[in-house]
C-alpha positions in Angstrom: 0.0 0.0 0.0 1.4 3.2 -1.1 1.0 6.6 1.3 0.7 10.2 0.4 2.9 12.2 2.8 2.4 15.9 3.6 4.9 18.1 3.9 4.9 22.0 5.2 8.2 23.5 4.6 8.5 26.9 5.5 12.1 28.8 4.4 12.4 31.2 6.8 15.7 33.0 8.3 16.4 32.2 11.6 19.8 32.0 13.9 21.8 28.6 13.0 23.7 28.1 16.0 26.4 25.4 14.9 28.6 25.4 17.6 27.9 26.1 21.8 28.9 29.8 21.1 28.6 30.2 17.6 25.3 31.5 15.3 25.0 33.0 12.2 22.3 33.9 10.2 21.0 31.1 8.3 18.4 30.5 5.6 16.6 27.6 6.9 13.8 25.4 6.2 11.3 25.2 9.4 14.1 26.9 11.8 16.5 24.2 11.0 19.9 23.1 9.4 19.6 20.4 7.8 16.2 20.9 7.1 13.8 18.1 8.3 14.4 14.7 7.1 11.7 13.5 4.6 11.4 9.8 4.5 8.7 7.5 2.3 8.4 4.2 0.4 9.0 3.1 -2.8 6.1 4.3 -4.7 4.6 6.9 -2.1 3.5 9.9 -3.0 5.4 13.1 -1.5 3.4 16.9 -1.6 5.4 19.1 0.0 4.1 22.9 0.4 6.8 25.6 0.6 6.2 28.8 2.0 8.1 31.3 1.5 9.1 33.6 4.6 12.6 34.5 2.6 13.5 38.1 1.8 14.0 37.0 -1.6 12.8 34.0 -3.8 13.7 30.6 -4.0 12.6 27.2 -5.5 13.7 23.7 -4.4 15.4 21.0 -6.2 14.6 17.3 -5.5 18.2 15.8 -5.8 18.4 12.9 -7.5 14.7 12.3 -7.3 13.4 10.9 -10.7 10.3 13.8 -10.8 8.2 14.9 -13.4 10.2 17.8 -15.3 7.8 20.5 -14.1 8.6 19.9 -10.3 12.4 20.0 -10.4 12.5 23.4 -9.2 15.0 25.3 -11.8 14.2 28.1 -13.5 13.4 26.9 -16.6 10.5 24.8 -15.0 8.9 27.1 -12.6 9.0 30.6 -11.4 10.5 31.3 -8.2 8.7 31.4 -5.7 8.7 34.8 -4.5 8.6 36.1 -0.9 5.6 35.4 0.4 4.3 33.1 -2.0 3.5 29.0 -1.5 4.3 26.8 -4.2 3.4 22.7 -3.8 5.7 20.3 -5.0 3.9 16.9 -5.6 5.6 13.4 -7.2 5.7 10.0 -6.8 9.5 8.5 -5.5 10.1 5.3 -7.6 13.5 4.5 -6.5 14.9 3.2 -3.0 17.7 5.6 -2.1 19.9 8.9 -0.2 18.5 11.7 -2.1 18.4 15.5 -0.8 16.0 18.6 -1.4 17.8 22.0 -1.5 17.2 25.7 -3.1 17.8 25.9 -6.7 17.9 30.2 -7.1 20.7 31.8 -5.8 22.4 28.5 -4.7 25.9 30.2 -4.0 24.0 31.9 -1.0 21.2 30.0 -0.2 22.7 26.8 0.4 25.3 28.1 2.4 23.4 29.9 4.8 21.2 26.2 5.2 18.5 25.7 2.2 19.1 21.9 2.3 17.8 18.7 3.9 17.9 14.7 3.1 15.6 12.6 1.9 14.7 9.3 2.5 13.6 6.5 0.3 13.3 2.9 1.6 12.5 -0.7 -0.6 11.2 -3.6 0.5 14.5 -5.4 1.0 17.0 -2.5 2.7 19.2 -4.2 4.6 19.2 -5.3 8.4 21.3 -3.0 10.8 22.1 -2.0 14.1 21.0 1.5 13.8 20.8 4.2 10.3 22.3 7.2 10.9 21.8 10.6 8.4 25.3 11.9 7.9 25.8 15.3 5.9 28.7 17.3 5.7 28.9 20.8 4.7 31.2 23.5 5.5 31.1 27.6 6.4 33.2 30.2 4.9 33.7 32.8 7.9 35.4 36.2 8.5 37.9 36.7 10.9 35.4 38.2 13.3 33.4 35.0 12.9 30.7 36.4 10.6 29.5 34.7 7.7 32.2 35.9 4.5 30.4 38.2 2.2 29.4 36.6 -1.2 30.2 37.2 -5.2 34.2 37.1 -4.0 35.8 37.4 -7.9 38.4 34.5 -6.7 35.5 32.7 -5.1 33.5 32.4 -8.7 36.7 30.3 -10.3 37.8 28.2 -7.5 34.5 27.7 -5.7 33.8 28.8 -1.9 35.8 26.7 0.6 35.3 27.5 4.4 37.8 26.7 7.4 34.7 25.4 9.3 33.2 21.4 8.8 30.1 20.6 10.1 28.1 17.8 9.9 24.1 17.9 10.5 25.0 21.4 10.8 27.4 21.0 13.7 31.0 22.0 13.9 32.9 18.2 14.2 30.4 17.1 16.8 30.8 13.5 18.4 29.0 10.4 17.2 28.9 8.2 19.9 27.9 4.4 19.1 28.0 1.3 21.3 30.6 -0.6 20.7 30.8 -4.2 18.3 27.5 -2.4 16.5 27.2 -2.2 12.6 25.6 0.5 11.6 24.4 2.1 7.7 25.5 5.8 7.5 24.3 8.1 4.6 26.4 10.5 3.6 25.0 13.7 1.9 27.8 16.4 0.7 26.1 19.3 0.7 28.8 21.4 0.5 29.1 24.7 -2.1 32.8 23.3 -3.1 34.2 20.9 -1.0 35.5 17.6 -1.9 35.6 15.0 0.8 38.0 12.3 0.5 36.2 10.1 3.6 38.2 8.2 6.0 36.5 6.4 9.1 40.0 6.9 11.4 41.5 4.6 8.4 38.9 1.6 9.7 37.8 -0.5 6.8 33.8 0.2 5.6 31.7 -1.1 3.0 30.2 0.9 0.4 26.6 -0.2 -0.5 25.2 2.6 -2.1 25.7 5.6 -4.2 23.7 8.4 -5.8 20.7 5.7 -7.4 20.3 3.6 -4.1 22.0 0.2 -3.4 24.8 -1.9 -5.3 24.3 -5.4 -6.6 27.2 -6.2 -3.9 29.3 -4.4 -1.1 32.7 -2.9 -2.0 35.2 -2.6 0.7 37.3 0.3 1.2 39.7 2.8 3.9 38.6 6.0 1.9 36.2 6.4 -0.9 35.9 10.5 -2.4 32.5 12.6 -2.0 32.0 15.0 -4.3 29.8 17.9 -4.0 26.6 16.8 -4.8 27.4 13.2 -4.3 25.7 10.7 -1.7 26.9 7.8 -0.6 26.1 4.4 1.4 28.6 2.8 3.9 28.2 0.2 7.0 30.7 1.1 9.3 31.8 -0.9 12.3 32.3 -2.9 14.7 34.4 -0.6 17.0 35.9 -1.6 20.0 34.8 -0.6 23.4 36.1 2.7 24.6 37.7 2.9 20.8 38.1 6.8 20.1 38.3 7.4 15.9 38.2 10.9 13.5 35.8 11.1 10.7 37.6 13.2 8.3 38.8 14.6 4.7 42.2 12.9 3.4 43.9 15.4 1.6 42.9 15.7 -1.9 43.7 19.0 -5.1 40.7 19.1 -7.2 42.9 21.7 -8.9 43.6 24.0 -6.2 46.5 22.8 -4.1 46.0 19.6 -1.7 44.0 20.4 0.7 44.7 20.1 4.3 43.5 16.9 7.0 40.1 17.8 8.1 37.9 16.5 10.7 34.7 16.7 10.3 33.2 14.4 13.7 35.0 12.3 16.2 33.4 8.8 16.8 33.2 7.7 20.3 32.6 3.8 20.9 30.7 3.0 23.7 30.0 -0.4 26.5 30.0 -3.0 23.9 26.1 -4.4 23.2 24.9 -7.9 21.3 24.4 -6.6 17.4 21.8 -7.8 15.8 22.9 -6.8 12.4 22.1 -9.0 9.8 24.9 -10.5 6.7 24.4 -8.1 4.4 23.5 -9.8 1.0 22.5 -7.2 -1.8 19.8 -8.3 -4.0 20.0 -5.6 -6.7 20.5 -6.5 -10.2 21.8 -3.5 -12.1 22.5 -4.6 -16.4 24.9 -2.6 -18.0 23.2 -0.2 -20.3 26.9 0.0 -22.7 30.0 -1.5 -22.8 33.2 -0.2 -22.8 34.5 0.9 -26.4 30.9 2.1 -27.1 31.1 5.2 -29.4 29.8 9.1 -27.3 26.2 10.1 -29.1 27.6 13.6 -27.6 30.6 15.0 -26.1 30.2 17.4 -23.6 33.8 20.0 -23.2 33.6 21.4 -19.6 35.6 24.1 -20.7 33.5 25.0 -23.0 30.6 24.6 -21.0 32.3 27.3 -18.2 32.8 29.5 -20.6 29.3 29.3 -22.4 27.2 31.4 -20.2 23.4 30.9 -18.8 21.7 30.5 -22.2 23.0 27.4 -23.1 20.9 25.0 -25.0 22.2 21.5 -25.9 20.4 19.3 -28.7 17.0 17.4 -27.6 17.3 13.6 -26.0 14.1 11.3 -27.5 13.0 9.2 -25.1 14.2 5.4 -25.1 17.3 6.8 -27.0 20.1 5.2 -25.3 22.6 8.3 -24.7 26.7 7.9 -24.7 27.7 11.1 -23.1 31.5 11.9 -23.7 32.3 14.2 -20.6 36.0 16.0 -21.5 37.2 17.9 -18.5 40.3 20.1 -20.0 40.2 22.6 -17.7 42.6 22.8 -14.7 40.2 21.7 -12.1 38.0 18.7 -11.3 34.6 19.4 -11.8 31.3 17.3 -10.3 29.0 16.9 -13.7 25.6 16.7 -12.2 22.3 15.5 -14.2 19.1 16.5 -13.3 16.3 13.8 -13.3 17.6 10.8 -14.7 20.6 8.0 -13.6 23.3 7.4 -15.9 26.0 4.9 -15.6 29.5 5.2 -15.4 31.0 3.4 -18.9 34.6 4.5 -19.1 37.1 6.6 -17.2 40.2 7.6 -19.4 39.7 4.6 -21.8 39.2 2.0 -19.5 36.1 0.4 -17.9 34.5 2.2 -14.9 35.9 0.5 -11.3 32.1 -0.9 -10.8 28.5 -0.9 -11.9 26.2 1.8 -10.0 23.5 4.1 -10.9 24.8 8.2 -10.7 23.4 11.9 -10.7 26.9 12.9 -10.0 30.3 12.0 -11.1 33.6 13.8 -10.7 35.5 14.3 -13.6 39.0 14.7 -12.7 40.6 17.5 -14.4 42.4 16.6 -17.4 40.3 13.2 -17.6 37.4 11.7 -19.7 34.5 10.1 -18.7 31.7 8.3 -20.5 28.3 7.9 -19.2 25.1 6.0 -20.6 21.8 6.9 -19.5 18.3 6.5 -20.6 15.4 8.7 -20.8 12.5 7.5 -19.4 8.6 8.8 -20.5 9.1 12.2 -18.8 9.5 14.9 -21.3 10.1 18.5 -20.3 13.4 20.7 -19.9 16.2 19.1 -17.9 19.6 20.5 -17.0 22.9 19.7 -16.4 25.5 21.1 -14.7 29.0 21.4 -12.9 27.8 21.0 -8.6 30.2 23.3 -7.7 28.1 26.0 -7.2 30.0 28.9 -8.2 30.8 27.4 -11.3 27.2 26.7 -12.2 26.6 30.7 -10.9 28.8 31.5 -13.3 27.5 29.7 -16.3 29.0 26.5 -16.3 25.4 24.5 -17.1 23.2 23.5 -20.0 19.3 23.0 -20.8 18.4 20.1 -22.9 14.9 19.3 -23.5 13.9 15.0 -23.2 10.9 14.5 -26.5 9.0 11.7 -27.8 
């Protein structure tokens, strides 16, 4: 039996206090950063109603939600919703999986100030655990003084906005506290403006079971695994040792800029050790490869050419059913997250040779100097789509197409 839930999000300013003595002023949905969690079931029916309290419009983006084109909250779909105004979002999720809402007008600010939240989607065979835990990491760019760094900095527009503060649930590195010899599924959300994560669990082996389009056919094993901007990702981590005391934190990685610095972002605090009740984790999902590798691009997509196109771009119409071969050609000097809108694509190729695994996307990073081939399919939902580069500068500046999907 499928369920309608009702949403009522109101985007409002209000203080974000992310530390004991630290507040800024956020843009929040309900008061809150993240906003509230929205969960539902395969095939449920989600109507949200935003209100708009804002001193300037917004719109909301259903991230990595397969919607109907006219509720994906861009510009070309929809009008802002101006302040004062209520707009309803309603769609059907079809697809178990870590998705997240956020603003789609004036992103640079918007989400930086706190426009975001997760969303939930659950099958009928997720798997058996000790406890879930919503994990999303963001970051603020501050003054000296502590205030919130102004916005539109020149440099900023090139190499993205990068702050000296990492939060999780809108926290500055609070503790996760777990008891210890428990399993437990963490979803990652990076809902940062810029920031690449290159996740380490205190160098503690996890297993990746999901990314962007919901579970794997099987676990993959891993110390560190990179998080994009824009990028979600499943992992069971655990079991930790009684009393065991570990960092969640950011390897140093340069996505073009320098290698960044070690970053904590939580500490993970074990506690009395408890019976776990976790069951073996077998994954179910079939996933068929939609092209192999060696298949010829249908389109090439230059992301320098797409930075330097401006906001009026318009790439050639997709027919549905068409199986696409995207080419994506990063010759620029930086790594850029490409980011679809609305459909799943697969990862074919990476510089010539076959993708590491098989897994359903929104977002992939394309390294700079690299290529990347994607296939994807276009389902029976035509309307204007978009893509775009998720570091949000770089889609401020330009650095984004609109394509429309036909029959």
């Amino acid at each position: 039996m499928t369920t309608c839930h009702l949403v009522e999000l109101e985007a409002r300013e209000a203080g974000w206090q992310f530390a004991p003595d630290r507040t800024v002023p956020g843009l929040t949905f309900n008061g809150k950063v993240p906003g509230p969690t929205i969960e539902a079931n395969v095939g449920d029916t989600i109507e949200v109603r935003l209100t708009n309290k804002l001193p300037q419009a917004t719109t909301i983006h259903w991230h990595g939600v397969r919607v109907p084109a006219d509720m994906d909250g861009t510009s070309e779909v929809q009008h802002p919703v101006e302040p004062g105004e209520t707009f309803v979002y309603r769609f059907a999720v079809p697809d178990a999986g870590t998705f997240w809402y956020h603003s789609h007008h004036n992103e640079t600010e918007q989400i930086e100030r706190g426009l975001y939240g997760p969303l939930i989607v659950r099958g009928a065979d997720e798997p058996r655990l000790d406890r879930e835990r919503i994990l999303v990491l963001d970051d603020l760019k501050l003054t000296p003084e502590g205030e919130l760094a102004p916005f539109g900095d020149s440099h900023e527009q090139h190499a993205g906005r990068e702050g000296e503060v990492r939060l999780l649930n809108g926290r500055q590195e609070p503790e996760i506290e777990l008891p210890g010899g428990h399993l437990e599924r963490w979803r990652f959300v990076n809902a940062a403006n810029t920031k690449y994560v290159r996740l380490s669990i205190g160098g503690r082996p996890f297993s990746i079971i999901g990314t962007d389009g919901g579970l794997l056919p099987t676990p993959r094993h891993a110390t560190e695994v990179l998080l994009a901007p824009g990028e979600r990702l499943d992992l069971i981590v655990g079991p930790f040792e009684e009393g065991e005391v570990v960092e969640l934190e950011g390897l140093p990685y340069d996505r073009g800029q320098g290698e960044s610095e070690r970053e904590r972002f939580a500490t993970i605090r074990a506690g009395a050790a408890a019976s776990s009740r976790a069951k073996p984790t077998k994954l179910s999902r079939e996933i068929r490869p939609l092209a192999e590798p060696g298949t010829a691009p249908t389109r090439t997509i230059s992301m320098r050419a797409l930075m330097h196109g401006g906001h009026d771009q318009r790439d050639e119409p997709v027919r549905v059913g068409e199986l696409q071969i995207w080419e994506l050609v990063n010759d620029s000097h930086g790594d850029h997250p490409f980011h679809l809108h609305g459909f799943f694509f697969q990862i074919v190729e990476v510089d010539g040779g076959p993708a590491a695994f098989l897994s359903w996307e929104d977002t992939v990073n394309v390294p700079q100097g690299s290529r990347v081939k994607i296939a994807w399919l276009a389902d029976d939902r035509p309307g204007r789509w978009m893509y775009h580069c998720h570091i949000l500068e770089h889609h401020a500046m330009g650095m984004m197409a609109n394509f429309d999907v036909v029959r």
